[in-house]
C-alpha positions as CSV (number, residue, x, y, z in Angstrom):
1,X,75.0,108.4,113.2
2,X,71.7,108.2,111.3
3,X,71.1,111.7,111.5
4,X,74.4,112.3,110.0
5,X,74.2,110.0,107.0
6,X,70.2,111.6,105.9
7,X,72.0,114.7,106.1
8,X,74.3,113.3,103.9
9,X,72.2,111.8,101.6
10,X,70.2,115.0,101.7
11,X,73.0,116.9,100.7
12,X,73.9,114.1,97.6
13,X,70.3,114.9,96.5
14,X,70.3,118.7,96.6
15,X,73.5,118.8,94.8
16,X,71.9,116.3,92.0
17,X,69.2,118.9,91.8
18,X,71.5,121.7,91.0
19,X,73.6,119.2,88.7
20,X,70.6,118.7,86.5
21,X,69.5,122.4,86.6
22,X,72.6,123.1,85.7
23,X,72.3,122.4,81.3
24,X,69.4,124.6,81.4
25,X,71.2,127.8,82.4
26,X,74.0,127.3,80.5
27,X,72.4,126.1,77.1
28,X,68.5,126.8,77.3
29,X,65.4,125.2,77.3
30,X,66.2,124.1,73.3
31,X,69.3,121.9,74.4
32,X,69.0,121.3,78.2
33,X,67.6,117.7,77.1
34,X,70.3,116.4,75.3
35,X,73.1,118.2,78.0
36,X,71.0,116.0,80.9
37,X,71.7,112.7,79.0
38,X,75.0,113.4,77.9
39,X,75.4,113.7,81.6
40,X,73.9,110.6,82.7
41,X,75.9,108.6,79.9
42,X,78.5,110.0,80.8
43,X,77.9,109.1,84.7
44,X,77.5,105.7,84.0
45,X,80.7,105.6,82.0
46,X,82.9,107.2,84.2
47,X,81.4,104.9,86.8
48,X,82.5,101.7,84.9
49,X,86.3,103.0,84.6
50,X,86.0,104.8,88.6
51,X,84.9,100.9,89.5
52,X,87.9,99.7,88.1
53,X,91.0,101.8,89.3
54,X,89.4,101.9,93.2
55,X,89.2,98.4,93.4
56,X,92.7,97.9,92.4
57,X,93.9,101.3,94.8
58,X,91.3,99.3,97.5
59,X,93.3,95.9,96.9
60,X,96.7,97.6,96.9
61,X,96.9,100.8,99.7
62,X,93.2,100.2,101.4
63,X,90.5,102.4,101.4
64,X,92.2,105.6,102.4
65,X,93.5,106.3,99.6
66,X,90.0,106.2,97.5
67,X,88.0,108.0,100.4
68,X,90.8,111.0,99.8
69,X,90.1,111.4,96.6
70,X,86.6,110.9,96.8
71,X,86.6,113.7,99.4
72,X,88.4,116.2,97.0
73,X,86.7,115.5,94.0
74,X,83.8,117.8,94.7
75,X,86.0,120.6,95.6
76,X,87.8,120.1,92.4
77,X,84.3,119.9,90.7
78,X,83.6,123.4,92.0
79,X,86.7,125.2,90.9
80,X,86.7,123.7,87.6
81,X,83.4,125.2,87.3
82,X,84.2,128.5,88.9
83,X,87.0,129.1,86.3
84,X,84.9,127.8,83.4
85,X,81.4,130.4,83.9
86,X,83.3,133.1,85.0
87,X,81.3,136.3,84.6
88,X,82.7,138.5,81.6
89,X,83.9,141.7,82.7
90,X,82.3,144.3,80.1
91,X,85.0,145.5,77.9
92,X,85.9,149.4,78.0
């Protein structure tokens, strides 16, 4: 069990590093300061209403239903992402 959850936790960090990495590809060195805090604030924000609607889907169905949608929102993070930097094809 402890092996599993540092590999977790390993993989938590790994993805923050690409998360933060992630502004200075898309905007450049000029800008990647201000995309990393509007990513933090925004983190703490969405973590302030996130709080709110689990514990009342926790109080009402149980856990279940929050650790679902906790597992898929990654894998919706991903393919928003993939659709959003989608290579241009060169025009002909």
């Amino acid at each position: 069990a402890i092996s599993l959850i540092c590999l977790s936790f390993f993989a938590c960090v790994l993805a923050s590093v690409h998360i933060y990495s992630l502004p200075l590809d898309l905007f450049g060195a000029a800008h990647a300061a201000f995309a990393v805090a509007g990513l933090t604030s925004v983190y703490g924000l969405s973590q302030g209403v996130f709080s709110s609607i689990a514990g009342r889907i926790i109080e009402a169905r149980g856990f279940a239903p929050v650790c679902l949608i906790v597992a898929l929102c990654p894998l919706g993070a991903w393919l928003i992402l993939r659709l959003a930097l989608r290579p241009e094809s060169p025009t002909q």
